[in-house]
VOZAZA-429700 format. One line per 5 residues: number of its first residue (from 0); their letters; for each residue x, y, z of C-alpha. Coordinates in steps of 0.2 Angstrom, whole numbers, plus 5000, padded with zeros to 4 digits. Layout:
residues N
NUM) a) X/Y/Z  ...
This chain:
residues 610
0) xxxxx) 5045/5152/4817  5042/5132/4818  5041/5134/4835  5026/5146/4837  5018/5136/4821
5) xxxxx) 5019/5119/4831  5014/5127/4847  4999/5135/4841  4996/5118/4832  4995/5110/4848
10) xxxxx) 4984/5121/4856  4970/5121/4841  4972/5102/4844  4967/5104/4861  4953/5114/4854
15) xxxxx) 4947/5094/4848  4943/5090/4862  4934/5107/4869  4922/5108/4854  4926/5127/4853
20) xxxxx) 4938/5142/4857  4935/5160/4866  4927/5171/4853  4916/5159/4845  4932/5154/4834
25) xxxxx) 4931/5137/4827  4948/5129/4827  4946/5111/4827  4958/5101/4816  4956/5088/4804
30) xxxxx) 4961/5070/4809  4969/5069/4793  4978/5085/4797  4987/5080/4810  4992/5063/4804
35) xxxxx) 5000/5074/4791  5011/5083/4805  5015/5067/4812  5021/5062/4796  5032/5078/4793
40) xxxxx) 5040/5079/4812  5042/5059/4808  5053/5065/4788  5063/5078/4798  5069/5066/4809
45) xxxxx) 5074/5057/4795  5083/5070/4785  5088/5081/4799  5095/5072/4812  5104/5086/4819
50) xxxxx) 5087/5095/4826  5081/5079/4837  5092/5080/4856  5095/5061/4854  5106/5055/4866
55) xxxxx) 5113/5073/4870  5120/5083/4885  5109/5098/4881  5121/5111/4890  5129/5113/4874
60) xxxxx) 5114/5116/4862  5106/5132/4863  5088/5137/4868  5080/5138/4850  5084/5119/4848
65) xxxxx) 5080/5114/4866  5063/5123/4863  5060/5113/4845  5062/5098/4855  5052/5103/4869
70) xxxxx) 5036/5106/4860  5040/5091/4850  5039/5081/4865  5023/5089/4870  5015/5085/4855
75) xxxxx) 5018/5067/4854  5012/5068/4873  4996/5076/4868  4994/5065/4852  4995/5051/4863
80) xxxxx) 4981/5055/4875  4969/5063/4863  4972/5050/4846  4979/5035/4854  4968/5023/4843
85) xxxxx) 4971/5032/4827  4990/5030/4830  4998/5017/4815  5009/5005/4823  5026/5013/4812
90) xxxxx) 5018/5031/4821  5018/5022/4839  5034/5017/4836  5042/5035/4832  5035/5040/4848
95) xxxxx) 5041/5026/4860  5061/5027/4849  5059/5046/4853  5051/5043/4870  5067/5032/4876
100) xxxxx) 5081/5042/4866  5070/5060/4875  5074/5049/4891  5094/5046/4886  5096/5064/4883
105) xxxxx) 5091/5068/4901  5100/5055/4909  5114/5063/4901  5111/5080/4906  5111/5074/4925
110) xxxxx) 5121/5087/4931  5112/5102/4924  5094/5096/4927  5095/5103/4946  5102/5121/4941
115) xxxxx) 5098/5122/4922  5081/5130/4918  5081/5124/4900  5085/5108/4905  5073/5109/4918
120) xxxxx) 5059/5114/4903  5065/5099/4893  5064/5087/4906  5048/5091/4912  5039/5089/4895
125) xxxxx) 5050/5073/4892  5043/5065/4910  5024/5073/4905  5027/5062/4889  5032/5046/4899
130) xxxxx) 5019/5046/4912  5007/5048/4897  5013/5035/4886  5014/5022/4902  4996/5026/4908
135) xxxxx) 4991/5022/4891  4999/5006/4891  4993/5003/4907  4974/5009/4908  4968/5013/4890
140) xxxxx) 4976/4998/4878  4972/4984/4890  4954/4991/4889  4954/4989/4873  4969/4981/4864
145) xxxxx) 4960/4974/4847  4961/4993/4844  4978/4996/4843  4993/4987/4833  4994/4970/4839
150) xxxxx) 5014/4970/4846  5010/4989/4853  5008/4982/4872  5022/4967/4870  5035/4979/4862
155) xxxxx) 5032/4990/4876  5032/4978/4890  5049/4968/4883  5058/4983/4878  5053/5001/4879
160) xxxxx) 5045/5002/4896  5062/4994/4902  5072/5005/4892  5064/5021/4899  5064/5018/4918
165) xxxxx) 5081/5009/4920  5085/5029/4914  5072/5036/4927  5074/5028/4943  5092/5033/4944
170) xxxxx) 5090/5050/4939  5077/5054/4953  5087/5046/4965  5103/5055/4961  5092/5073/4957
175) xxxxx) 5080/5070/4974  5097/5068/4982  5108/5084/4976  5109/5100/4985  5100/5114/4978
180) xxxxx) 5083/5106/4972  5074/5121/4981  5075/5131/4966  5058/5140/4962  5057/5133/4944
185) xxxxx) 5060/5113/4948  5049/5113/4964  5037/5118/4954  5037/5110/4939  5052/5097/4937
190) xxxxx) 5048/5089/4951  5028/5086/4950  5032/5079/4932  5046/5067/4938  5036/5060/4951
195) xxxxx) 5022/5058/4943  5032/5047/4928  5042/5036/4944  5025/5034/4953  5019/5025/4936
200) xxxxx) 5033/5015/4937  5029/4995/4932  5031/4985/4947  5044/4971/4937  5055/4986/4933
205) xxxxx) 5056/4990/4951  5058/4974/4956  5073/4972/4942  5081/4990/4944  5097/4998/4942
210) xxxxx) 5102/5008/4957  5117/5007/4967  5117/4996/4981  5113/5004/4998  5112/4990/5011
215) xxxxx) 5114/4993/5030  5126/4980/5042  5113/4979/5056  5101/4973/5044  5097/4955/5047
220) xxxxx) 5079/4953/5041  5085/4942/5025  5078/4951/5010  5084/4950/4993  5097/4965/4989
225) xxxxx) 5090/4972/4976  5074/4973/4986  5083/4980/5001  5092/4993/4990  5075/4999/4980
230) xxxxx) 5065/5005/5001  5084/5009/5007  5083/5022/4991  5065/5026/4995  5060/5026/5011
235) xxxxx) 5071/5041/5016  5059/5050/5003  5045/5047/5010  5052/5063/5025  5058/5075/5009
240) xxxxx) 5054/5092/5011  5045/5093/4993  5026/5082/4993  5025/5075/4977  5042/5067/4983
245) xxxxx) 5036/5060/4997  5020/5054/4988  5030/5047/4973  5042/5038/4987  5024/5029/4995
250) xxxxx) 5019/5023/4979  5034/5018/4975  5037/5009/4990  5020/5002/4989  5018/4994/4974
255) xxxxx) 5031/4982/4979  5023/4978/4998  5017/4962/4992  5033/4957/4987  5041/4963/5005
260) xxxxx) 5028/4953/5012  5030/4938/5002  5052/4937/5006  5046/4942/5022  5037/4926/5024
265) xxxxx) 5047/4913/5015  5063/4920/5026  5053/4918/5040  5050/4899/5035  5066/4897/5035
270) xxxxx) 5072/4902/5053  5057/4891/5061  5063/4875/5069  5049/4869/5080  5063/4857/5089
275) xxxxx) 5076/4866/5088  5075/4880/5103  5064/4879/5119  5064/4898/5118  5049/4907/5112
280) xxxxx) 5057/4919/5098  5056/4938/5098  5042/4947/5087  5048/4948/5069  5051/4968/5064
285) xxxxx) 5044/4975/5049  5057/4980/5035  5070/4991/5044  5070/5005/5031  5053/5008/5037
290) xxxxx) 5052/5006/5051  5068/5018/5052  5059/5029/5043  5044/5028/5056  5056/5033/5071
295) xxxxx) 5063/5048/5062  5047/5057/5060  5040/5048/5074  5052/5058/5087  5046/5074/5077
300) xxxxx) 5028/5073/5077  5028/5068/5095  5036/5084/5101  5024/5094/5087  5010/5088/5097
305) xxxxx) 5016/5086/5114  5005/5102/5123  4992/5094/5118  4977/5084/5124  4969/5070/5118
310) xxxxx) 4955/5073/5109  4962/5094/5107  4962/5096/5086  4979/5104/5080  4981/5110/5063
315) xxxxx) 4996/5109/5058  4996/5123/5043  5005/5117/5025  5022/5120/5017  5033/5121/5033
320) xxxxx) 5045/5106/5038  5033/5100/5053  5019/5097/5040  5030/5088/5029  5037/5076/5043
325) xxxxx) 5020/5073/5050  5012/5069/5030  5029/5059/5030  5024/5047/5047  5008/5045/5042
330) xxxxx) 5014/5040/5024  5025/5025/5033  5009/5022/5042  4999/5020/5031  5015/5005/5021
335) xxxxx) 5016/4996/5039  4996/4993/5038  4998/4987/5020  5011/4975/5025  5003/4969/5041
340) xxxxx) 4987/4967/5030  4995/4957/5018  5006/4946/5027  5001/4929/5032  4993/4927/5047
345) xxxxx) 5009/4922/5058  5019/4936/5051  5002/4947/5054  5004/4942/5072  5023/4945/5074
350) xxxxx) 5022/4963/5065  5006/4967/5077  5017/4959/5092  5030/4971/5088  5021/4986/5085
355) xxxxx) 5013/4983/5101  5029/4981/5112  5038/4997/5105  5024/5007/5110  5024/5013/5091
360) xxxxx) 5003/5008/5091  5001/5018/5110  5010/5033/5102  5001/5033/5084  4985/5033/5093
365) xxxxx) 4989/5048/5105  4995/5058/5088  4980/5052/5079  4967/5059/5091  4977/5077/5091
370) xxxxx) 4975/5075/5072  4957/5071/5068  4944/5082/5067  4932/5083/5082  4919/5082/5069
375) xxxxx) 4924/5075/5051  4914/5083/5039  4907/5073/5026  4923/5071/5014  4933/5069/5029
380) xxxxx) 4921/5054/5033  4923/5045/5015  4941/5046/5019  4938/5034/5033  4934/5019/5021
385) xxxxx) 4948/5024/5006  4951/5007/4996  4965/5015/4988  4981/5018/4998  4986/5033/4989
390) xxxxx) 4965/5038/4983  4966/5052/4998  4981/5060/4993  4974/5067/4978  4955/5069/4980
395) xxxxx) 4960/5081/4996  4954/5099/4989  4964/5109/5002  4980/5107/5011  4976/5113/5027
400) xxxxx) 4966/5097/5028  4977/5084/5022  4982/5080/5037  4966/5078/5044  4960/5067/5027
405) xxxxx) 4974/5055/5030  4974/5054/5051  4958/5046/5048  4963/5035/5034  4978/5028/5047
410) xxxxx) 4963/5026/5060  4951/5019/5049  4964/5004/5044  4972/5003/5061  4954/4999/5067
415) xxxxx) 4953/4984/5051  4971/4977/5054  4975/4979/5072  4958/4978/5079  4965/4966/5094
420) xxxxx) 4979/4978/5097  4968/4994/5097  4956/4986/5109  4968/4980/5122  4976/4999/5119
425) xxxxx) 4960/5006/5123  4955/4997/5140  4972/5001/5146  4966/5019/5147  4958/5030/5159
430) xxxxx) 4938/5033/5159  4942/5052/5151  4952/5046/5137  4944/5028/5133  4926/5039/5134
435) xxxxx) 4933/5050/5119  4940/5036/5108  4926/5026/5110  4913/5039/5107  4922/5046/5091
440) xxxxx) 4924/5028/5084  4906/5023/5086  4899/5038/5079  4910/5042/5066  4922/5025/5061
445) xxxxx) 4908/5010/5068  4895/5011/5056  4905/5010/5041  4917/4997/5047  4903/4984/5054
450) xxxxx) 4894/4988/5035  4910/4982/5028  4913/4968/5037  4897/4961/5037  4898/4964/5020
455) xxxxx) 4915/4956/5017  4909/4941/5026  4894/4938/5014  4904/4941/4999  4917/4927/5006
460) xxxxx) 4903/4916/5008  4894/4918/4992  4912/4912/4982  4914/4897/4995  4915/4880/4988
465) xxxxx) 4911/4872/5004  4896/4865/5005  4897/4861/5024  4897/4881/5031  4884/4893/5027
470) xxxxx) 4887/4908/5032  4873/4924/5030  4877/4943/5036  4862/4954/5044  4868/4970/5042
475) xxxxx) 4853/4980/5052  4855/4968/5065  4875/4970/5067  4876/4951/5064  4884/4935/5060
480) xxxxx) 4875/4918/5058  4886/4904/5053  4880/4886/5052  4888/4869/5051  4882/4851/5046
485) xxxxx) 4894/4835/5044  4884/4819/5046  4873/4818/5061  4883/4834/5067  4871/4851/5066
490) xxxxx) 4877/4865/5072  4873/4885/5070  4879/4901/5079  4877/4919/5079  4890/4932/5081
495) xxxxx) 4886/4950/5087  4896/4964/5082  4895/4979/5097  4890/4994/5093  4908/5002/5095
500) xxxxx) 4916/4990/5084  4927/4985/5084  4933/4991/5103  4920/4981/5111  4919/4963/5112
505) xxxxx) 4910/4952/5099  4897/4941/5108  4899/4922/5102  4880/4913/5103  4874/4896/5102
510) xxxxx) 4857/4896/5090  4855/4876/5088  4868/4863/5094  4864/4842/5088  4876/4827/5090
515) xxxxx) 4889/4838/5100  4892/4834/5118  4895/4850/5130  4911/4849/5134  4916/4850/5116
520) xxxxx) 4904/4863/5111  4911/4872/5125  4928/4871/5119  4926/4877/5101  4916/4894/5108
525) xxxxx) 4929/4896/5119  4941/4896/5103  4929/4909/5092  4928/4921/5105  4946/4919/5110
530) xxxxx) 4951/4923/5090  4937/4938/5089  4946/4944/5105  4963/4943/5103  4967/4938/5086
535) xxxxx) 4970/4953/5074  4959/4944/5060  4942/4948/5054  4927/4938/5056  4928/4925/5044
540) xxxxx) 4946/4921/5048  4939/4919/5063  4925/4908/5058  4937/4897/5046  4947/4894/5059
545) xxxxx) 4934/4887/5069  4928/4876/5054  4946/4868/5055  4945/4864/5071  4929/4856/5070
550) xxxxx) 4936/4847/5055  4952/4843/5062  4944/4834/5079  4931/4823/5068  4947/4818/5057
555) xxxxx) 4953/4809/5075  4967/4826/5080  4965/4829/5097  4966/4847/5105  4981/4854/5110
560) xxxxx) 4981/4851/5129  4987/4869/5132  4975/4882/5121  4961/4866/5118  4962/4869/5102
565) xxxxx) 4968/4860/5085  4974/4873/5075  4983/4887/5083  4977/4904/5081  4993/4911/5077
570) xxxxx) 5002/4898/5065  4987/4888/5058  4999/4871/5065  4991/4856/5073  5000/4849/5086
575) xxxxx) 5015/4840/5083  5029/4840/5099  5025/4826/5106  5028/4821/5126  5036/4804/5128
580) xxxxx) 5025/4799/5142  5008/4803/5139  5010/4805/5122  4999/4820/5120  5004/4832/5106
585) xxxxx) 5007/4851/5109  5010/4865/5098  5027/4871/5098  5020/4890/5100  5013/4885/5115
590) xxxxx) 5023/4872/5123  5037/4888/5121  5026/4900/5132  5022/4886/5144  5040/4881/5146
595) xxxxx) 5044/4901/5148  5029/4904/5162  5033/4889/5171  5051/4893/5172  5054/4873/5168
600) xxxxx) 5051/4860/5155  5038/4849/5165  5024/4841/5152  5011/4852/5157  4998/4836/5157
605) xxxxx) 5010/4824/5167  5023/4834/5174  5037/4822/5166  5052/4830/5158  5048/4835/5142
């Protein structure tokens, strides 16, 4: 009978928050009451130790005592989301101690979880109670932390949080990896709970995890292990046959992109040696995994959507395989943006080089516009501008237009990170086809894009701290107006989004020019437009990149004599290879492509040996 008294407990708790009950029945309980049941769970635990599944392989313990647990569990959950601030600091600790030991007795049932369905019962309450407990740490007490017990968030941090997910994460990699997770009951609820609690998973305990390595021989991007091992474990999740999997692995997989990003970068540093090769070096791939992960579904999606055209929606209908791959393809989409986003600008380049060679972009594109809606409706629209990489995979109110939702999403962020690479993608095709990209873009995705970055401009403008380059957006007007002033120099030009931004070409104007011969103001357009053109950078990359130049040649640095300009577009390097004879400086990135077009290591200003 302590079941059904705890269970019906729970429910007139939940009656707290509703304010009333069917039948006009008033069942709200008294703060004081349930501290009181706090208190007596807290005493049996005490003197009857033998009821609490610390620690435990629960096969052996029948399903009265499994059920105790059970609604134990879901009370402390529900005590945690309703009375977080009435909690004493002795109470928060009996939950977080039952939280972790909850946590050991399910890492000890591995074996049954798949197959058992009172383990499976157990479990899911048990992962409920974590998610719960670590959105509270992470969202509630941060808000406000003078409400809670002072050590609640540090005890968490240093010890419990730990405690928890080194349990966690190898259990859903060994569960999502058994045979016979199709069972009715875990699909349903074991799994959605599991994930939920590994999606929440703090970024330092990813980054410190347990798992057992899985690294590949024909891997030779340079990450750390442990980093490799954690998107070798996830990354083939992100094509599972369940959703919340594949979701769970995105966020996963995600959260530690700007770590990829940054070993990606510093082991790039290490490889370059600007004397050391006359070669220009291949295109940096993104993280293997990934990009393994891409190919896979990539081969799928293409023969889903061969018959065809561009342009022709396919709806692709949900729960079978080819609706998972294709939600999985545009998931590792959706992580290649992000890390081409955050990468520096040369590994930005070297990602967007490679992408381009492969094809991959050419074939996303094609899929894309076989995906999309001919005419987004008005949710399908906000979907478009998403700041949050996983915000539209769970606003979406129906399946049947998930797909749709994030096919936008993908085209929406190719259009912010890859604009270069789309543009030259789009002149390379014939009237027909370039006539429906180009329509659907400036009708639908041009608007809200030139809004933002106009907008993103301004914002960067307004928190500048240099003195010497204003820079004001006219959003009606679809322009830019950026003015500079050094001594006698003045200088000011405006910059002209197209409407079918950003497919068209940005117009580079000259509003006021003083103390700047022609020749020279001629030079530095030349540079802005080039950047708008080909660069895959937004505007004010754009324009600070200009500003160092314009610094740079007043500091005495002359121009690279290949690209006539100071800083490259690419590295952000002056020029530092020097020829011998006429001692004018190149950069290395260019002197490598001149020596490769050429077919010969002539100085490309005196034609000596370089």
């Amino acid at each position: 009978g302590g079941i059904g008294h705890l269970s019906v407990f729970r429910h007139c708790l939940h009656a707290n928050e509703m304010h009333s009950m069917p039948f006009g029945i008033d069942c709200r309980v008294d703060l004081a009451v349930v501290k009181g049941l706090l208190t007596q769970i807290q005493s049996w635990r005490e003197q009857h130790e033998q009821l609490f599944l610390f620690d435990s392989d629960m096969q052996t313990f029948d399903w009265n005592l499994i059920a105790f647990n059970r609604e134990v569990a879901h009370l402390l959950a529900d005590f945690v989301v309703l009375l977080p601030k009435e909690l004493s600091s002795d109470e928060w600790d009996f939950v977080l101690c039952t939280l972790v030991s909850f946590m050991q007795t399910c890492h000890e049932s591995s074996s049954s979880l798949p197959s058992n369905g009172k383990c499976q019962a157990f479990a899911t309450i048990v992962f409920h109670l974590l998610s719960r407990v670590t959105a509270c740490m992470q969202t509630v007490i941060p808000a406000s932390e003078a409400e809670f017990p002072s050590n609640l968030l540090s005890e968490w941090n240093e010890f419990f949080s730990e405690a928890a997910y080194s349990l966690l994460l190898p259990l859903f990699i060994h569960i999502t990896g058994m045979c016979g997770l199709s069972d009715g009951s875990a699909e349903s609820h074991l799994l959605p709970a599991f994930c939920a609690a590994v999606s929440l998973c703090p970024v330092q305990h990813l980054e410190n995890h347990n798992l057992p390595a899985k690294l590949t021989a024909d891997d030779d991007s340079g990450l750390p292990d442990d980093l490799l091992t954690l998107v070798n474990h996830f990354c083939p999740l992100l094509l599972s046959e369940h959703r919340c999997v594949q979701i769970s692995a995105f966020r996963v997989v995600m959260s530690v992109i700007p770590c990829l990003t940054s070993a990606m970068n510093a082991e790039n540093d290490k490889t370059i040696d600007e004397n050391s090769s006359e070669k220009e070096k291949e295109a940096k791939c993104p993280p293997l995994p990934i990009m393994t992960s891409l190919d896979l579904s990539s081969q799928t999606v293409e023969v889903i959507l061969h018959d065809s055209a561009m342009g022709e929606t396919i709806v692709i209908e949900p729960f079978i395989t080819e609706h998972n791959l294709t939600f999985g393809y545009l998931l590792t989409w959706r992580l290649l943006l992000a890390l081409v986003q955050q990468a520096p600008s040369q590994l930005r380049a070297e990602y967007a080089e490679h992408l381009k060679s492969t094809l991959a972009v050419d074939v996303l594109m094609l899929n894309l516009f076989r995906l999309m809606p001919q005419s987004p409706i008005r949710d399908l629209k906000e979907s478009l501008t998403s700041n949050s990489a996983s915000e539209s995979l769970c606003t979406t109110t129906s399946l049947s237009v998930e797909l749709q939702h994030l096919a936008c999403s993908v085209y929406a962020q190719c259009l912010k990170d890859l604009p270069a690479v789309l543009r030259q993608w789009w002149n390379s095709h014939d009237r027909h086809s370039a006539r429906i990209v180009e329509e659907y873009t400036t009708q639908y995705v041009s608007p809200i894009l030139i809004q933002e970055e106009i907008a993103q401009v301004q914002a960067a403008a307004d928190n500048s701290t240099d003195d010497n380059l204003s820079v004001k957006g006219r959003p009606m007007a679809r322009e830019v107006v950026a003015s500079f002033q050094m001594e006698e120099v003045t200088m000011e030009l405006l910059v002209q989004l197209p409407p079918n931004f950003p497919l068209g070409v940005m117009q580079v104007e000259t509003v006021r020019r003083v103390g700047v011969a022609t020749a020279q103001w001629r030079n530095w357009m030349l540079q802005l437009t080039t950047f708008l053109m080909h660069q895959n950078g937004s505007i004010m990359d754009g324009l600070s990149l200009w500003k160092k130049n314009v610094d740079k040649r007043f500091e005495g640095i002359e121009d690279c004599m290949i690209c006539f300009s100071v800083i490259h577009g690419t590295t952000a390097q002056v020029p530092k290879l020097k020829c011998r004879t006429c001692k004018k400086k190149y950069h290395s990135a260019c002197l490598y492509k001149w020596f490769n077009s050429s077919n010969g290591t002539a100085c490309p200003l005196c034609r000596n040996l370089f």
